[in-house]
C-alpha positions as CSV (number, residue, x, y, z in Angstrom):
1,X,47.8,-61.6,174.8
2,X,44.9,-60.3,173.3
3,X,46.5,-60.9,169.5
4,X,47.2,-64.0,170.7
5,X,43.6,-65.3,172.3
6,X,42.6,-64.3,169.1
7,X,44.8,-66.3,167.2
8,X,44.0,-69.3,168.9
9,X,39.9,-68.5,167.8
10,X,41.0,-68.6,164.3
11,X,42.5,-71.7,164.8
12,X,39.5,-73.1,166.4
13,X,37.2,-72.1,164.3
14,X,39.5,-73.5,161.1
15,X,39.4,-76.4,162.5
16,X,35.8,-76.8,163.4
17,X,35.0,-75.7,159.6
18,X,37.7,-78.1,158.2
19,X,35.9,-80.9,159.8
20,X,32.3,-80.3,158.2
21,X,32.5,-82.8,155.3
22,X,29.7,-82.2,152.6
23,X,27.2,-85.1,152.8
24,X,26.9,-87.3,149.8
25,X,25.4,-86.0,146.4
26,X,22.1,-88.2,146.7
27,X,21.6,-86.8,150.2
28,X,21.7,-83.1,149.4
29,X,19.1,-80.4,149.2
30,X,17.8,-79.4,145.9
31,X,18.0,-75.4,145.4
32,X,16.9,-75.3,141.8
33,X,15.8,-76.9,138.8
34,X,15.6,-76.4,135.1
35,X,14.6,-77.6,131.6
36,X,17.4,-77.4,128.8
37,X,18.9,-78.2,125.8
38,X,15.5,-77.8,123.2
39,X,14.8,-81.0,121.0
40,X,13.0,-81.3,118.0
41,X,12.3,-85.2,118.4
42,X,8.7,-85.3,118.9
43,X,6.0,-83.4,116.5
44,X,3.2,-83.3,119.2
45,X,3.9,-79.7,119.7
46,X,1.3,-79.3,122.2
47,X,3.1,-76.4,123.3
48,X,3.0,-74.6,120.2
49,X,6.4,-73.3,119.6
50,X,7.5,-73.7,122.9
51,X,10.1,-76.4,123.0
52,X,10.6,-80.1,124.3
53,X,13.4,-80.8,126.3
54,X,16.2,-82.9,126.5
55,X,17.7,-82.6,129.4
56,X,17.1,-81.9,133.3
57,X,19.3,-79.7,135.5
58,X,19.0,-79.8,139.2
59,X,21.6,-78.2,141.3
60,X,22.0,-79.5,144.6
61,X,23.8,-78.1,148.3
62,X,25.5,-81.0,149.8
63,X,27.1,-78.9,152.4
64,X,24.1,-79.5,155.0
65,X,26.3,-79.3,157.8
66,X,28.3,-76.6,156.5
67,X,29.0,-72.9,156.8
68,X,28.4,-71.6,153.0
69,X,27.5,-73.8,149.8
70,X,29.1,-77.0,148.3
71,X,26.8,-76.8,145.0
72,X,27.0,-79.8,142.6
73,X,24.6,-80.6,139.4
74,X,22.3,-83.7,138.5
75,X,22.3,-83.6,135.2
76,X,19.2,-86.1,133.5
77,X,19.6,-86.4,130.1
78,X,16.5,-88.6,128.5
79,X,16.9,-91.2,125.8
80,X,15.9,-90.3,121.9
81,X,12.7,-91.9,122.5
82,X,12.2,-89.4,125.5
83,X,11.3,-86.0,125.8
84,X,10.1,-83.0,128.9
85,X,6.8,-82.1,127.4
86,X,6.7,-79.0,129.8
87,X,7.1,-75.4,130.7
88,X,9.3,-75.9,133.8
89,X,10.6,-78.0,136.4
90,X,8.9,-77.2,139.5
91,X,11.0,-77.0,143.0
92,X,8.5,-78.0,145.8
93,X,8.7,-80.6,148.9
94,X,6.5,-82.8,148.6
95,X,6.5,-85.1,151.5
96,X,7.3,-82.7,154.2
97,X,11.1,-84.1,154.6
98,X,11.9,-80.7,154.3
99,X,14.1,-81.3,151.6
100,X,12.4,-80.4,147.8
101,X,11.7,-82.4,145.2
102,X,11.2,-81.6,141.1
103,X,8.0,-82.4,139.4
104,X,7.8,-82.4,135.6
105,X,5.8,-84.1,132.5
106,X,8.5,-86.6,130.9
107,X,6.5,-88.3,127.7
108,X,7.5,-91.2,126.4
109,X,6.7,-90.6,122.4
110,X,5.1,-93.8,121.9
111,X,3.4,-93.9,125.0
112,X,2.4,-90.9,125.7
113,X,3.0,-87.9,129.0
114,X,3.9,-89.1,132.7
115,X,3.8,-86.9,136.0
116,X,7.4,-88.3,137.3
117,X,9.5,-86.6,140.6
118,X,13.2,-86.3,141.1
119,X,15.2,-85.6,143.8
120,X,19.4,-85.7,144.1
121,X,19.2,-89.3,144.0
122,X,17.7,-88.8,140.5
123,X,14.4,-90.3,139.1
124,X,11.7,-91.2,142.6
125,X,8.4,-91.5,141.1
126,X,6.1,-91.6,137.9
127,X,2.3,-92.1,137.2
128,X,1.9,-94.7,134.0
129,X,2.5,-93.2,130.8
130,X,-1.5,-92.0,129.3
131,X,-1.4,-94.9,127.1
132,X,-0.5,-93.8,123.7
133,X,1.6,-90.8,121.6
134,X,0.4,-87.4,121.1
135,X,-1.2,-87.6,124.5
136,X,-0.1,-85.0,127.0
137,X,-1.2,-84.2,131.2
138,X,-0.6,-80.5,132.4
139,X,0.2,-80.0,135.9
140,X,-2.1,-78.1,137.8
141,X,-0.5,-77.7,141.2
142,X,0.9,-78.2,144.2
143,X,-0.6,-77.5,147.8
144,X,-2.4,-78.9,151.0
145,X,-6.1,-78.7,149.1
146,X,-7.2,-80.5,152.4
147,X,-5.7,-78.5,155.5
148,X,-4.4,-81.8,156.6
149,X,-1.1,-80.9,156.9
150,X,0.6,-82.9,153.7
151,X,0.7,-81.8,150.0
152,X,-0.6,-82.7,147.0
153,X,0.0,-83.0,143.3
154,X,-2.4,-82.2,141.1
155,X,-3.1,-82.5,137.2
156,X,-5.2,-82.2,134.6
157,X,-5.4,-85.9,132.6
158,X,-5.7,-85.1,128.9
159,X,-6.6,-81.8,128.8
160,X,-8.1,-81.8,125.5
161,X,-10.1,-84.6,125.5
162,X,-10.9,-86.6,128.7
163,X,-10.8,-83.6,131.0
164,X,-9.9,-85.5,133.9
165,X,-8.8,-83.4,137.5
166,X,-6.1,-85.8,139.2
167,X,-4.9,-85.6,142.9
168,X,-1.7,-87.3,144.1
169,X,0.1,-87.8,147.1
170,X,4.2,-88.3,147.4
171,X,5.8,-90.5,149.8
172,X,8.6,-92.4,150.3
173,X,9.1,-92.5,146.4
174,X,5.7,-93.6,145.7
175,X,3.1,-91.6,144.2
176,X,-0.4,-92.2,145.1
177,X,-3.6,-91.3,143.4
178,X,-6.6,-89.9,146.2
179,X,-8.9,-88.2,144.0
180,X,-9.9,-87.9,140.7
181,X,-13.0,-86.2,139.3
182,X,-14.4,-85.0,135.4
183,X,-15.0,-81.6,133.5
184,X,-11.5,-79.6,134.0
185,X,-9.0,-78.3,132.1
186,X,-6.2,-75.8,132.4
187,X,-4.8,-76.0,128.9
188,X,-5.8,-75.3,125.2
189,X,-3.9,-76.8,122.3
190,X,-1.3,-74.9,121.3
191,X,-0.8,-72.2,124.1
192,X,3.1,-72.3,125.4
193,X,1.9,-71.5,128.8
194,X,-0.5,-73.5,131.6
195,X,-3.2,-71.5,132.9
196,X,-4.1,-71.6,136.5
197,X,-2.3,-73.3,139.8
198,X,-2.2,-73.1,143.3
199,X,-3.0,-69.6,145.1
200,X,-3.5,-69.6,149.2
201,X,-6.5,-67.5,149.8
202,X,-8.2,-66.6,153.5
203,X,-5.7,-69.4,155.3
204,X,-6.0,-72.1,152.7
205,X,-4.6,-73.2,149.6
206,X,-6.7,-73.6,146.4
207,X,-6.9,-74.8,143.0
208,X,-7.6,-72.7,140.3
209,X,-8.5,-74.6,136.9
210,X,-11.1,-74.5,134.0
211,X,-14.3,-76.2,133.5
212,X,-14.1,-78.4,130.3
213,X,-15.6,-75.6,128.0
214,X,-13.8,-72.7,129.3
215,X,-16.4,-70.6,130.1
216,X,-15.9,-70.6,134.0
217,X,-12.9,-70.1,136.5
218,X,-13.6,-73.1,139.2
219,X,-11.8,-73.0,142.6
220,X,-11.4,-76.3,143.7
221,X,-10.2,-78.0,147.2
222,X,-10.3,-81.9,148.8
223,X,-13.3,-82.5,151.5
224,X,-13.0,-86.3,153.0
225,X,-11.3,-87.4,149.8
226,X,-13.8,-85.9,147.3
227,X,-13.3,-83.0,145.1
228,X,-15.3,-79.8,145.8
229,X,-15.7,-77.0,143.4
230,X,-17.3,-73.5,143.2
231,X,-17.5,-71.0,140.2
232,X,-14.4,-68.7,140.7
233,X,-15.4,-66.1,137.8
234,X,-16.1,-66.3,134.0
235,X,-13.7,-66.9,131.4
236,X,-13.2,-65.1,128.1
237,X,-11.8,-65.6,124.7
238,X,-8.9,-67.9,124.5
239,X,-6.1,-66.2,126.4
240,X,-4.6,-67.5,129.4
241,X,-5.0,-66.2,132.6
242,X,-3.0,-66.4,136.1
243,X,-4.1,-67.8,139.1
244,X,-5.4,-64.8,141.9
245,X,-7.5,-65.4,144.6
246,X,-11.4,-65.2,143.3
């Protein structure tokens, strides 16, 4: 009887499992991203010998309902005229769905570096293109720099020349500029990484960038829409440095 009760479980529990369908690609969670297949298109080389990219793989669970994994792959591969102008994709949810989205710089050659977001569904969101070739934005992080609950994208606009700290805000597939403010940066020409990003100190999150010169760490967070900074530490020479809590 026993062998047989337990039997019968099995059965159940088959069943149950059989009927758990994985929910359609566009709908499923993102679990990673990454940056592949180098090009040699584009002879910005703001990264210095790190590469561009061709292509964007984001593997995706669309078995929500599920016991296990049912893992598939968006694969984005951009036109010649197209290229990832970045380090790495970066896995982060950005409007509190609970489901993650993929932020990374996609440059257009003639018109220059975008901020875009892609999900499972593919391409969401992008800010306009900075208006011309060989000119690049550097992401700077991702966090709630206001405590108010929802995150935030930020970047540093033309990091070699207009210095520009830039503050977005994903929803719904639209990405929204709330701040913007003058004298940052968190890249020098050349360098294959991006100094700085996102650190949560004493409760909070904060962001760590450069001031235009590179002389000074400057921690940075939102206040009533408005960017507020503070010295974090001096900077010297040229090497990059990681973000820590000043």
């Amino acid at each position: 009887m026993r062998c047989g009760a337990l039997a019968g479980l099995m059965m159940l529990a088959g069943a149950a499992a059989a009927q758990a369908q994985p929910v359609p690609l566009e709908k499923g969670e993102v679990m990673r991203a990454r940056l592949v297949d180098p090009v040699d298109r584009y002879d910005h080389r703001v990264l210095g010998a790190g590469p561009d990219w061709g292509r964007l793989d984001i593997t995706v669970n669309t078995c929500l309902d599920c016991v296990g994994l049912h893992l598939s792959d968006v694969i984005v591969t951009l036109p010649p005229t197209h290229v990832f102008e970045d380090i790495e994709a970066r896995v982060a949810d950005l409007d509190g769905d609970g489901r993650d989205e993929v932020v990374v710089v996609e440059t257009d050659m003639a018109r220059g570096a975008t901020l875009a977001v892609y999900d499972a569904s593919g391409k969401r969101a992008a800010t306009r293109p900075v208006g011309q070739t060989h000119r690049w934005l550097a992401p700077a992080g991702i966090g709630d720099f206001d405590g108010d609950g929802r995150v935030e994208v930020a970047y540093v606009d033309r990091p070699h020349l207009a210095h520009e700290l830039v503050f977005l805000r994903y929803d719904t597939g639209t990405l929204t500029e709330i701040a913007r403010a003058t004298g940052f940066t968190n890249h020098r020409f050349g360098q294959e990484v991006i100094s700085g990003g996102a650190v949560r100190c004493d409760g909070a999150d904060t962001l760590l960038v450069a001031n235009a010169d590179w002389t000074q760490r400057m921690a940075v967070r939102l206040q009533a829409g408005q960017v507020v900074t503070r010295e974090a530490g001096p900077l010297k020479g040229t090497a990059p440095w990681q973000a820590a809590c000043p």
